[in-house]
VMD Tcl script that draws the C-alpha trace (Angstrom):
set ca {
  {-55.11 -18.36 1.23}
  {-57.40 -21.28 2.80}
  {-58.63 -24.34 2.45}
  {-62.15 -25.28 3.52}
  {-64.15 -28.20 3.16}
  {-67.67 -28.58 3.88}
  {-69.56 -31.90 4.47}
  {-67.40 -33.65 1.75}
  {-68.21 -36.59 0.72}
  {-66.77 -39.37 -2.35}
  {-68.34 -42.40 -3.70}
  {-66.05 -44.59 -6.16}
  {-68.87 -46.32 -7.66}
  {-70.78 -47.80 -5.19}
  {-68.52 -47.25 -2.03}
  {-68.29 -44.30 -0.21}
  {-64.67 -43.46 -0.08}
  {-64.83 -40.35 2.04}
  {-67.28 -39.48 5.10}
  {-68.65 -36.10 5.51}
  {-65.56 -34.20 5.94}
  {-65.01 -30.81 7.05}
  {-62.50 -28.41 8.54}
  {-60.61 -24.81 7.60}
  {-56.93 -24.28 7.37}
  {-54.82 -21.62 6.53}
  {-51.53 -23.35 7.91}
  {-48.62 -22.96 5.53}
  {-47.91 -26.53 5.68}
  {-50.99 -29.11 6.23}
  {-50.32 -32.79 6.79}
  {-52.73 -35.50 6.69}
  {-51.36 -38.51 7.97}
  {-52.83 -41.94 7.94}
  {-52.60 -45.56 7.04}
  {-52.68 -46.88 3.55}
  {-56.62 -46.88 2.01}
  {-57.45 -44.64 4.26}
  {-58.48 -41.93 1.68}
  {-55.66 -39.10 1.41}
  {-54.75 -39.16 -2.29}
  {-59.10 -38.98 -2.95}
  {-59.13 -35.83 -0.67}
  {-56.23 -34.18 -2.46}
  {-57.10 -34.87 -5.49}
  {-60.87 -33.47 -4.77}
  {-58.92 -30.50 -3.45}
  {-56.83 -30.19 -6.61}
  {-59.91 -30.39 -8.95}
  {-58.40 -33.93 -10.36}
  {-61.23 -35.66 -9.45}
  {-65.04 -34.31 -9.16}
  {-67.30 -35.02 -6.18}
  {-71.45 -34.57 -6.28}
  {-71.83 -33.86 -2.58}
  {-70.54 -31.12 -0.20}
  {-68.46 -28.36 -0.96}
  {-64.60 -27.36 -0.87}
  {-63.72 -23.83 -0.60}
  {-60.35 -21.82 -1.43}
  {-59.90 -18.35 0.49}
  {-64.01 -18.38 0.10}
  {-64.05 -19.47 -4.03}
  {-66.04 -22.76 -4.54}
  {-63.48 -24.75 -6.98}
  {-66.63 -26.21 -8.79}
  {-66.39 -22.34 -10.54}
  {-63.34 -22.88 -11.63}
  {-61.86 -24.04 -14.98}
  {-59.18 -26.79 -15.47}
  {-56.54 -23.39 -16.22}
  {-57.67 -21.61 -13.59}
  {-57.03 -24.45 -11.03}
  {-53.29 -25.08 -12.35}
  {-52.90 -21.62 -11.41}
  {-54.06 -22.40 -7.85}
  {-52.83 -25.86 -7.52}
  {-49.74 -27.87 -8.59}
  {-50.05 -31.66 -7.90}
  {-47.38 -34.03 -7.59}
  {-48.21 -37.67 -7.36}
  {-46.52 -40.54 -6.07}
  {-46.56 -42.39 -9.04}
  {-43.82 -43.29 -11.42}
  {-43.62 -40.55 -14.22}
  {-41.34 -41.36 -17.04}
  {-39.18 -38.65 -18.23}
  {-38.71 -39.49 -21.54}
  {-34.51 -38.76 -21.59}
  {-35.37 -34.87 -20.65}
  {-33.32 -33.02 -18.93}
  {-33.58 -31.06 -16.01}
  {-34.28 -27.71 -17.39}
  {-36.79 -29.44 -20.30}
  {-39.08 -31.07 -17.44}
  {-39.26 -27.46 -15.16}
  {-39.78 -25.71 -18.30}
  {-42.87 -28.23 -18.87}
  {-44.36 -26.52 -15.97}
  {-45.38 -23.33 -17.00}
  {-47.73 -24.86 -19.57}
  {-50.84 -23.12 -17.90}
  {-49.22 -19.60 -18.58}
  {-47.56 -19.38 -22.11}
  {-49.03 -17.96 -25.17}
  {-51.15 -19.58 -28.34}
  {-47.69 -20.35 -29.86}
  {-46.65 -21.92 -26.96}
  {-43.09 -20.00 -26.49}
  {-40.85 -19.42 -23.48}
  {-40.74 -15.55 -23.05}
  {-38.49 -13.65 -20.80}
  {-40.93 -13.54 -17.72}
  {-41.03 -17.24 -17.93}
  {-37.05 -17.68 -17.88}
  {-37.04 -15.27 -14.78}
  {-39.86 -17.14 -12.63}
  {-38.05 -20.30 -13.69}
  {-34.55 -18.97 -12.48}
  {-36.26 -17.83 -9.08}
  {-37.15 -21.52 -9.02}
  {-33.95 -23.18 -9.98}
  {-32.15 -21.16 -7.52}
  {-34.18 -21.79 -4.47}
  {-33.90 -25.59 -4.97}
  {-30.23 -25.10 -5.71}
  {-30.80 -26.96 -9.34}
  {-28.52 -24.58 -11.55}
  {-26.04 -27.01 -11.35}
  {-28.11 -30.14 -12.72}
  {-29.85 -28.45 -15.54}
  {-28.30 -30.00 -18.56}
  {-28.67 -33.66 -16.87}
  {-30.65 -36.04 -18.06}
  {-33.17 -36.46 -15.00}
  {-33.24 -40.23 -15.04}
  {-29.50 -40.13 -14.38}
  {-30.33 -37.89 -10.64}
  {-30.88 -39.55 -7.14}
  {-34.34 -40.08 -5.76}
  {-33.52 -36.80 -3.76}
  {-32.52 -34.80 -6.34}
  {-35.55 -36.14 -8.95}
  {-38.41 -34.82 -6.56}
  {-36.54 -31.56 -6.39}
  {-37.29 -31.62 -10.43}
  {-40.64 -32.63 -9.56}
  {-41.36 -29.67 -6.84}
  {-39.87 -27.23 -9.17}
  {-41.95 -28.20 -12.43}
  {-44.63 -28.09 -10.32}
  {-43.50 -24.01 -8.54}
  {-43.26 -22.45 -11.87}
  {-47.14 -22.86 -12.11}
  {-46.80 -20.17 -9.21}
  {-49.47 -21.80 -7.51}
  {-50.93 -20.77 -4.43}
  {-50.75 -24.25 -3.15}
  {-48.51 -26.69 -3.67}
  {-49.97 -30.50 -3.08}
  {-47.62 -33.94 -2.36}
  {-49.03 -36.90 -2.68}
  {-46.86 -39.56 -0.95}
  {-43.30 -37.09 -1.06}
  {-40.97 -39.26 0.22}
  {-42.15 -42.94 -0.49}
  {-39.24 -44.73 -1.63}
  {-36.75 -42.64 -0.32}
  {-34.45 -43.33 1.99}
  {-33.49 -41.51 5.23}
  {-31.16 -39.01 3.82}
  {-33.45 -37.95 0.97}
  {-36.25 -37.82 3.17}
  {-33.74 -35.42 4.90}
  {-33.43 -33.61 1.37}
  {-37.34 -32.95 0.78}
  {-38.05 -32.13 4.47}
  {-35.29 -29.08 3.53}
  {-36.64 -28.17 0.27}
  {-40.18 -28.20 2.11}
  {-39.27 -25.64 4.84}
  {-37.56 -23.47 1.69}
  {-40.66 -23.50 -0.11}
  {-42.88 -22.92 2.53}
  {-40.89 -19.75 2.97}
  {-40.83 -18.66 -0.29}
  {-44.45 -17.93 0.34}
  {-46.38 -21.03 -1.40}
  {-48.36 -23.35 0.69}
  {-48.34 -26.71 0.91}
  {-50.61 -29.86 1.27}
  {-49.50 -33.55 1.93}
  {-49.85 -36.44 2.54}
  {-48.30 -39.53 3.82}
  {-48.80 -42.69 6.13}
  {-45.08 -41.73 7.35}
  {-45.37 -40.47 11.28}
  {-41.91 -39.21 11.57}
  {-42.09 -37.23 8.29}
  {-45.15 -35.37 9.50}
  {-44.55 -34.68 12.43}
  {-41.01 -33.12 10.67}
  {-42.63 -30.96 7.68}
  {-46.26 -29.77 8.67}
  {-47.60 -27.04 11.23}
  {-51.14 -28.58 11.38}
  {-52.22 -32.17 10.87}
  {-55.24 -34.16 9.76}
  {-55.50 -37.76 10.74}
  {-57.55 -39.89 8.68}
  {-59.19 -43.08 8.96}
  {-61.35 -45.19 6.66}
  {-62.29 -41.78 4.88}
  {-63.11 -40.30 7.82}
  {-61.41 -37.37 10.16}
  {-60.22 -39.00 13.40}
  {-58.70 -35.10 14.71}
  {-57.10 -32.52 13.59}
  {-55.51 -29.69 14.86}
  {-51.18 -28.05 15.50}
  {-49.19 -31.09 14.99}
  {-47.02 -30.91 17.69}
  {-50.31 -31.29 20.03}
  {-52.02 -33.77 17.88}
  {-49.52 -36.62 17.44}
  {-49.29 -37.84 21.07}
  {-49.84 -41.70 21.99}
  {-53.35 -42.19 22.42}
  {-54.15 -40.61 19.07}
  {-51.82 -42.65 16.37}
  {-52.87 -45.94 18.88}
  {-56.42 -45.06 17.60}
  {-55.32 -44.03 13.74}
  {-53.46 -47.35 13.04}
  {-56.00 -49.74 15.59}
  {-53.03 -50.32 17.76}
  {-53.73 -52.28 21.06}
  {-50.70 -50.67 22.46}
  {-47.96 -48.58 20.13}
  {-44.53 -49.44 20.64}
  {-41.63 -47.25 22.34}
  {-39.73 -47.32 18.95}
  {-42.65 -46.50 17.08}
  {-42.87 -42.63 18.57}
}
mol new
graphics top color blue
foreach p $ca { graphics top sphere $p radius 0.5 }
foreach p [lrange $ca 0 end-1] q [lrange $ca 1 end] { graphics top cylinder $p $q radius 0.2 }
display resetview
């Protein structure tokens, strides 16, 4: 599977949100890192088919999305925002459940293929153990592992973060940078974002930086995050030795 975008561009009414972007990846993990308002959640949104765009093109393994129904992209593309999502006192095994809406029947029932792609699920995040507890009672940590595995029994090809490990602190960043490499593994690919330089440079293979809508570079992480390039992505006269 790839990604590619062609001459992309967004307009939120009258302002032009992102600039004529365009680049391929087939990475298992892609990062795009930048500052705050600088456009990520529009671009993987666009990507995700949650929002629609009127000029340029964006391309999966050679498919224009813009052929695709709202079903047919869940089966491509599981989102999970940053935003607050109440849970409503469901459990653990009620909210993963919730995510294989795109695949069950008119009656809407749980079959036995269903329990066994949810099972594959639970197991690789470790969850068996947390399935009968009510999720607002879990850790930060431990609630985006509900999150990521809601959003892996879609089976989708790609699997797209929005902001994965805002409010967390160090040791569940720790926790989702694990669970990240595990599902990159398990053969699902995976898109994020974040304004979080360490994180990056942790979780993703190749990188995007972006800047006022616009692609400053992009390219293997490892190359791409270097000095002179996150001095230019966050205006920095000079970046400071504990910043890198």
């Amino acid at each position: 599977m790839s990604i590619k975008l062609d001459k992309l561009n967004f307009f939120y009414k009258d302002k032009k949100i992102l600039n004529d972007l365009s680049f391929f990846s087939d990475s298992k993990i892609l990062g795009l890192l930048g500052p705050n308002g600088s456009g990520k959640t529009t671009l993987v949104k666009l990507i995700s088919g949650l929002l629609k765009y009127k000029s340029g093109e964006i391309y999966i393994s050679g498919l224009n999305i813009k052929t695709l129904n709202q079903n047919e992209l869940a089966k491509i593309f599981a989102f999970v925002s940053q935003d607050y999502e109440p849970t409503y006192g469901f459990n653990v095994q009620e909210i993963i459940e919730m995510g294989r809406y795109p695949y069950l029947g008119r009656l809407g029932f749980i079959n036995k293929n269903d329990k066994t792609i949810m099972n594959e699920i639970i197991e690789l995040l470790s969850l068996k153990d947390l399935l009968k507890i009510n999720v607002d009672d879990l850790s930060s940590g431990e609630k985006q592992k509900v999150r990521f595995a809601r959003a892996l029994v879609q089976q989708p090809k790609y699997l797209i973060l929005d902001e994965p490990t805002s409010n967390l602190d160090l040791s569940n960043k720790i926790l989702v940078i694990d669970v990240l490499r595990k599902i990159s593994s398990f053969g699902t690919k995976i898109v994020l974002t974040s304004h979080d330089l360490s994180f990056i440079k942790e979780s993703s293979d190749e990188c995007i930086l972006i800047r006022n809508g616009s692609i400053l570079t992009f390219g293997e992480t490892k190359k791409l995050i270097n000095k002179d390039n996150i001095e230019k992505l966050y205006n920095l006269s000079q970046m400071p030795e504990w910043a890198y």
